[in-house]
N, C-alpha and C positions, 0 to 999 in steps of 0.2 A: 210154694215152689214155682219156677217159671223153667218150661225147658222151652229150649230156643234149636227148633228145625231147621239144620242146611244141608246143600248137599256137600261140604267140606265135611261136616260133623255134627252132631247135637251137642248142647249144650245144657248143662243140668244147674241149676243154682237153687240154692236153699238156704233159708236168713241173708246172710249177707253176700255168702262165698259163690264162687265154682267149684261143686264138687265131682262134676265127672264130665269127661270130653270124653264123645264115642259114636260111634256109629249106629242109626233106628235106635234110641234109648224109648223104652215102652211109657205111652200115654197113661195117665194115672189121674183121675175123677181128680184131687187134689192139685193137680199141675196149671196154669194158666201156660196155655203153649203161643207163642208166636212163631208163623210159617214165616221165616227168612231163605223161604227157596228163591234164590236169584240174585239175593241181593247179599251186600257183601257184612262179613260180621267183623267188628274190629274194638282194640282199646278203647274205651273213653275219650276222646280229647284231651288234651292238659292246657291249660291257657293260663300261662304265666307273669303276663301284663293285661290286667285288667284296670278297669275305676268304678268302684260300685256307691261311690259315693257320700259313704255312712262311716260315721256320723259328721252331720251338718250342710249336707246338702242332699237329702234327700227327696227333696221337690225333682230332680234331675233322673235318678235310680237311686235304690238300695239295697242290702243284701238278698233281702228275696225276691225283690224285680229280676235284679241280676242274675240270680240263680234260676229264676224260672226262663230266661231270655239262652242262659249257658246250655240248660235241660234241652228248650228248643233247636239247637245248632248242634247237639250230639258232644256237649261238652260236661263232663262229670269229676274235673277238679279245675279252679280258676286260682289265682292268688292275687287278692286286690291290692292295688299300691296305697301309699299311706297320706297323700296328700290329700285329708280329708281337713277338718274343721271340728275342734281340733286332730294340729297332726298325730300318728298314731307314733309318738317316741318317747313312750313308757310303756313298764311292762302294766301300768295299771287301767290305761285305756286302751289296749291287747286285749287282756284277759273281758274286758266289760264287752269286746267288738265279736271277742272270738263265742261267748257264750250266746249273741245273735244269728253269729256265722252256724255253730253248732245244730240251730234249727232250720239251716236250709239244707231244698232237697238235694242238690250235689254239693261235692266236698268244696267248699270255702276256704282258704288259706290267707291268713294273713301276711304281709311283708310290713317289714318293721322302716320308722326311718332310721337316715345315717345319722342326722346332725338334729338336735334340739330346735326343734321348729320350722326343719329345713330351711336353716337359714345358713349355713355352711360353715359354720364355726365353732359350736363343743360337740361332739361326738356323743351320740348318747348312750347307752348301758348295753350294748353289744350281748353281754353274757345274760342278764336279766331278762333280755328280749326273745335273743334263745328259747330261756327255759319256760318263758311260758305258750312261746307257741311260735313264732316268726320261723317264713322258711327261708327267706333274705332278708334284705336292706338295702332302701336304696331313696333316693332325695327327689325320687322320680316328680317331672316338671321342672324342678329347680337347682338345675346341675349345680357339683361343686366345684367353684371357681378356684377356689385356694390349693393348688397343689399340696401343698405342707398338710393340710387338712385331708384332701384326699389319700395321698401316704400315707399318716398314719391310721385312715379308715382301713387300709387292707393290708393293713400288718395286724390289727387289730381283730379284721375279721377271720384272716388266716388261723390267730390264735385263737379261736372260739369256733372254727371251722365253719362256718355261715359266709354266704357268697354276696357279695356289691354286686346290683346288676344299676350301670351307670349310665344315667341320661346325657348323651350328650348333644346340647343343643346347638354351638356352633361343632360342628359335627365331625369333619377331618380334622382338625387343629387338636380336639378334646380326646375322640379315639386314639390318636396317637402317643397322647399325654396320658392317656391311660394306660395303653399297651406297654407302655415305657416304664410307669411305675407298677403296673403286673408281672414284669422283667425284674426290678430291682429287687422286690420286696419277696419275690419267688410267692405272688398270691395269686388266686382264681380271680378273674372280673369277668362279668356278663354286660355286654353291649346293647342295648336294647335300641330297637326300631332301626335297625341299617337301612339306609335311605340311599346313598351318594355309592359312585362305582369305588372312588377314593377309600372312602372306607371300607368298601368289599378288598379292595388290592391290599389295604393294612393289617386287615385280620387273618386276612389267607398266608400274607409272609409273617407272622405274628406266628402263626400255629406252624409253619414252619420251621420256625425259628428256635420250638420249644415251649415260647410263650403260653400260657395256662387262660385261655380264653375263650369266651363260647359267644354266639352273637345270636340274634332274631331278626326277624321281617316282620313287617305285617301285610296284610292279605292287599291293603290300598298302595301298597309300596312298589307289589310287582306286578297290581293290575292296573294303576290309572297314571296318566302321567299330566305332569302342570296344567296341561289344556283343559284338562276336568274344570280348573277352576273357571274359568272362562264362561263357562257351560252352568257349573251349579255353584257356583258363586261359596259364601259360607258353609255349603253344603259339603264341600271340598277340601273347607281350611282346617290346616289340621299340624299339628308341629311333633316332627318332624315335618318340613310342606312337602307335597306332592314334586318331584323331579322329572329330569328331561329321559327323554325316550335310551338317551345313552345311560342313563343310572337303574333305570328300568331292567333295562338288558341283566344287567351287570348282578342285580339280586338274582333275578332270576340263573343266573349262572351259578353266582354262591351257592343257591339252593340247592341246585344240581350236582357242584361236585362238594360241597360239604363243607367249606368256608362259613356259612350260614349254618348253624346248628339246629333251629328250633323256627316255628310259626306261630307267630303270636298276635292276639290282633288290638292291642292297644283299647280296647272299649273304653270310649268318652265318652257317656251321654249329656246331653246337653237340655235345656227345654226348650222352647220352641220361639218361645220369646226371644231368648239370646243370641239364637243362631238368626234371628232377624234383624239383628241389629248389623249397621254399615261393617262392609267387609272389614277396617281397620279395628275395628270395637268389637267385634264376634270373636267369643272366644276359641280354642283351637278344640279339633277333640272330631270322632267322627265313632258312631256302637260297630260291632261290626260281629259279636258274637252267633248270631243267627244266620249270617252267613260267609264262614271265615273255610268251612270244608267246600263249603257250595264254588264259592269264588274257586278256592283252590282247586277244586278238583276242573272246573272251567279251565282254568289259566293256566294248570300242569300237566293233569291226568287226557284231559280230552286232546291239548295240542300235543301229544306225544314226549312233553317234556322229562316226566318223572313218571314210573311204576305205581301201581296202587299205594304196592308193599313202603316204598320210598314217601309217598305222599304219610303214610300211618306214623311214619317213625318222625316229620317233622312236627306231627300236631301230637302226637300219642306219646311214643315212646322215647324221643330226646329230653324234650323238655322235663317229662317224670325222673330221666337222669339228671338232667341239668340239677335240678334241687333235691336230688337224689330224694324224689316221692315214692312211696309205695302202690304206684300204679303204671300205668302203660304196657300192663300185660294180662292175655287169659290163661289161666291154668287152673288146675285142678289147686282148691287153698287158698287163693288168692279172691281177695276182694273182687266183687260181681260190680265191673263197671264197664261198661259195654256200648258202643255208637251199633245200628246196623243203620245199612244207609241203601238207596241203591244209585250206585253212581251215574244210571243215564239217564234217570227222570229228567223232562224241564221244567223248569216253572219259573214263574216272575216273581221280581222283589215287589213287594211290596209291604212296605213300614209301615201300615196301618193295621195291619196284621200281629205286631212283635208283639213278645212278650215285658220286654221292655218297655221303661217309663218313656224313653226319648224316642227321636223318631229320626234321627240328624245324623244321613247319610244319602254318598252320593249315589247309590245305587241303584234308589227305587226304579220299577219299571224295567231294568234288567233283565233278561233271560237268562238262565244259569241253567248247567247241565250238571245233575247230582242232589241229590236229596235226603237228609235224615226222616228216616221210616221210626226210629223207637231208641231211648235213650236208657239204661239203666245205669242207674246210679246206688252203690252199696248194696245190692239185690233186689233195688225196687224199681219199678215200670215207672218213670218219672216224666217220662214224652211218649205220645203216639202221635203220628202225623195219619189224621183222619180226614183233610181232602183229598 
């Protein structure tokens, strides 16, 4: 058992769950207690665009780098995209990925592809992909160009209830081709990596409009702008690319008034090799799991932008809706998944530290204000931050 002391309330977990929120719950020889006086207790993370890189590139990450890197940032479900080697678009390299996922220590999720190879043109088994475990689908890296192909992806997925979350790389032109056919087809689509204000102003009158859409950021989107590149060269490059100070703003706004639904942080790892190669030949991608609350809590919490409670529901509790997961909440019964953090610590990035295989981000050397203290994942102690 672990009970967890705050002064909001204790926290009592036994096997997997939470079974009792109260006030002084009595210490018991059996309990492993963690003193969370001061600091803040909250949902798991959910992080719904990751790359963990298995199977076939594992030299880069894999799912228990990954997982041990997600544990470290206070994150206790991820759901990796599929553009691995081979792609994940059958239910029979699902089921082989998901029985590795199964042994890590936070919840691993798979996303299924759309199209047979991501190559954007047969649709692959939507309902078979379903049943064995995908909580989307999506061709992520290798948008689909084919409108007629993307139409009948979300008429298709509508009918098997499973959500497209769509990469779009030329970015205002494809959002809007999207939003148009999430109009016609009366389907859900998810916008991943909102980068440009353009696209912020599309989604916003989109959800006005009725439109059934939900979008993301990520943490490099509304904290660095192009000039990064300048500075850290490959360390920077990353697709969607880093934007001007005006697109900057502009997430940051979505975030705040709800345009933007979720915070997600794109994790690419890279080796180190790759990302040395000339800026044009380095490939795109930046990790960013170990510090996606840290940032945020930097960039929203500390400048007065956004509420704790507000920051909880972009990393925690949306995105567990978004793919209607069984998490981003504590209650008595519910799965024991748990960040505590204390959001004023500072401390420096440094990437030789992570838990992860890669090390290919622009942050290192960074001061960040907020900290993950201890991670539980399904009622287990899965991070302690011990310096």
């Amino acid at each position: 058992m672990i009970l967890i002391k705050n002064s909001s309330a204790d926290i009592l977990i036994r096997d997997n769950r939470v079974i009792e929120i109260s006030d002084n719950i009595p210490v018991t020889p059996d309990m492993k207690t963690i003193d969370a006086t001061n600091l803040v207790v909250a949902p798991g993370l959910v992080d719904i665009h990751v790359h963990f890189r298995e199977p076939g590139f594992e030299y880069k990450e894999d799912i228990m780098t990954g997982a041990a890197a997600a544990a470290a940032g206070g994150v206790t479900t991820c759901c990796f995209m599929p553009n691995t080697s081979p792609v994940l678009d059958s239910a029979e390299l699902l089921e082989k990925v998901i029985r590795k996922a199964n042994q890590a220590p936070i919840t691993t999720l798979p996303i299924g592809a759309v199209t047979l190879g991501q190559r954007g043109e047969i649709l692959t088994d939507f309902t078979a992909l379903k049943k064995v475990g995908a909580v989307a689908l999506s061709d992520d890296g290798i948008p689909i160009r084919d409108e007629a192909v993307m139409r009948k992806a979300l008429i298709k997925a509508k009918e098997n209830d499973i959500l497209i979350i769509s990469h779009c790389e030329e970015e205002e032109p494809m959002v809007e081709r999207d939003l148009k056919l999430a109009e016609e087809t009366d389907s859900r689509v998810h916008i991943a990596h909102v980068s440009t204000a353009a696209a912020v102003n599309a989604i916003r009158n989109a959800k006005a409009g009725g439109i059934k859409v939900t979008a993301e950021a990520a943490p490099h989107h509304f904290c660095l702008t192009e000039d990064a590149v300048a500075e850290k060269g490959t360390l920077a490059k990353m697709s969607p690319p880093l934007r001007k100070k005006a697109d900057v703003d502009a997430i940051v706004q979505g975030l705040c008034d709800g345009t933007i639904d979720a915070i997600a942080t794109d994790h690419a790892p890279h080796s180190e090799e790759e990302k040395a190669l000339p800026y044009q030949k380095a490939p795109n991608g930046i990790i960013g799991l170990e510090t996606s609350l840290s940032l945020t809590l930097t960039s929203l919490y500390h400048t007065g932008k956004l509420a704790l409670s507000e920051i909880i529901k972009l990393l925690s509790v949306n995105p567990s809706k978004i793919l209607t997961l069984n998490s981003g909440i504590i209650q008595p019964g519910c799965i024991a998944d748990i960040v505590i953090f204390d959001p004023d610590e500072e401390w420096v990035v440094d990437p030789e530290k992570f838990r992860s295989k890669a090390r290919n981000m622009p942050f290192g050397g960074t001061k960040l204000c907020g900290k993950v203290k201890y991670t539980i994942s399904r009622g287990r102690l899965v991070y302690e931050d011990k310096e």
